[in-house]
C-alpha positions as CSV (number, residue, x, y, z in Angstrom):
1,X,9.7,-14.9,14.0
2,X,11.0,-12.1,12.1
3,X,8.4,-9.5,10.2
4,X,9.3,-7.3,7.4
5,X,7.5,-3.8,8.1
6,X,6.9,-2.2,5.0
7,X,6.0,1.7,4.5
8,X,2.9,2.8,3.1
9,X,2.5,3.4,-0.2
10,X,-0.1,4.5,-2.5
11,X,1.9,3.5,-5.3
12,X,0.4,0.8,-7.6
13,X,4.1,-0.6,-9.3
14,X,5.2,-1.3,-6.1
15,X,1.9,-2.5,-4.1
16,X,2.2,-4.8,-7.4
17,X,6.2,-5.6,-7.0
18,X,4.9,-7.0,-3.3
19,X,2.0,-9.0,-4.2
20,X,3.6,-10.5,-6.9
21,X,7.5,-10.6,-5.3
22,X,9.6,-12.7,-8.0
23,X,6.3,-14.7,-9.5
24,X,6.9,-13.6,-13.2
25,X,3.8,-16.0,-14.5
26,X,1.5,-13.8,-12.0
27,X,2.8,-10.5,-12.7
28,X,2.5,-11.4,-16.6
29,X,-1.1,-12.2,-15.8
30,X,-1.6,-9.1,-14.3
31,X,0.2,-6.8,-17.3
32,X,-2.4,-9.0,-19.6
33,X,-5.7,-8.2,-17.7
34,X,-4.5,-4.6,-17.2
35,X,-4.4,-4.7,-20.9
36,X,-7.6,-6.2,-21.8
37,X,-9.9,-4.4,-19.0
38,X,-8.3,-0.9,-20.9
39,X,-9.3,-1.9,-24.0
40,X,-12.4,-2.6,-22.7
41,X,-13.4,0.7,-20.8
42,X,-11.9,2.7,-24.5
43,X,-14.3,0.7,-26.3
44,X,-17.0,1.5,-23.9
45,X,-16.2,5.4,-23.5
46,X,-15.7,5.9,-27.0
47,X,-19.1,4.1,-27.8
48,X,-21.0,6.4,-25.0
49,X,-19.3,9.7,-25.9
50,X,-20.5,9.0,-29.5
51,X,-23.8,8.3,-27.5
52,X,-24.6,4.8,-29.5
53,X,-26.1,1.6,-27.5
54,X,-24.5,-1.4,-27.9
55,X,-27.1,-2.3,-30.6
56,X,-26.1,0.8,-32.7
57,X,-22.5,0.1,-32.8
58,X,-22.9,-3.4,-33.5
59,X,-25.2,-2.6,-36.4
60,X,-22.6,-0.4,-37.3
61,X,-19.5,-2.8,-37.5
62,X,-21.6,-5.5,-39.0
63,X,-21.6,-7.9,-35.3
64,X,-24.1,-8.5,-32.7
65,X,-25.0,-6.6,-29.7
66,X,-23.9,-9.7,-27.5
67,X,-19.8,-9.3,-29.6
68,X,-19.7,-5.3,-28.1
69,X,-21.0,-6.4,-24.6
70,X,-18.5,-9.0,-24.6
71,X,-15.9,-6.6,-26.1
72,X,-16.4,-4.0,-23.4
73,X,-16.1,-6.5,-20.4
74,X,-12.9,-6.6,-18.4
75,X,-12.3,-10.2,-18.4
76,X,-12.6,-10.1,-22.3
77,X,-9.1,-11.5,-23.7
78,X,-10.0,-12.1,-27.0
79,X,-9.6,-8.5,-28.5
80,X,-8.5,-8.4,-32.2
81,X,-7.0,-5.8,-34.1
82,X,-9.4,-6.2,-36.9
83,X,-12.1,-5.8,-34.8
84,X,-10.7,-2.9,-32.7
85,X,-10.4,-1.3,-36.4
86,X,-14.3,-1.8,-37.5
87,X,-15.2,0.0,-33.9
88,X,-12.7,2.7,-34.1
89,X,-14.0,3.4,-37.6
90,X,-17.3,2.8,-36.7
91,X,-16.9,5.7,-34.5
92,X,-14.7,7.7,-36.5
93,X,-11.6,6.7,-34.3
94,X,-7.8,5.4,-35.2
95,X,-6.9,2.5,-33.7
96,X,-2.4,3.0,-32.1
97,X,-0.4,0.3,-31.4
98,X,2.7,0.9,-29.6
99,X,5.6,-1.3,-28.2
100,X,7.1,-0.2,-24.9
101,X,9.9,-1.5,-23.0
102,X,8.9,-3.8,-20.1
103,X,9.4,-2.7,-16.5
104,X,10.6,-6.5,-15.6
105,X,12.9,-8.7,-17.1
106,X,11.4,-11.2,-19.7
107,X,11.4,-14.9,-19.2
């Protein structure tokens, strides 16, 4: 039985590239919930530095308390621009939307 001893490395990218080897569906999975659990914790630290509860802010977008909780939770995938627009203004924020080149080759 042959082994493959690999270095140690405190890189994430390629702790990723090894977990994930050639599985493009599971890496994709992981670039989507690395995007969604972001926008979750800049929700949630933009809504504490402006020192608002979850209440506050939602009376302040016109939503519930239950939509922000929801919006600042890592599993959340169902972020929409719109609503990323009421927060930011809500909290006197721009909401930036860039495209960047993949690090893998699409499907």
């Amino acid at each position: 039985m042959t082994t493959t001893k690999h270095r140690k490395t405190s890189s994430a990218r390629r702790i990723l590239g090894r977990i994930t080897g050639a599985n493009p569906k599971l890496r994709e999975s992981i670039e989507a919930h690395k995007l969604d659990s972001g926008v979750a914790e800049m929700i949630l630290a933009a809504r504490e530095k402006a020192g608002l509860t979850q209440t506050q802010l939602a009376k302040l977008v016109g939503t519930t308390q239950s939509v922000i909780s929801r919006l600042e939770h890592a599993d959340y995938a169902g972020h929409s621009l719109s609503m990323l627009r009421r927060i930011a203004e809500a909290l006197n924020h721009r909401v930036e939307v860039r495209l960047v080149a993949a690090s893998f080759t699409p499907r």
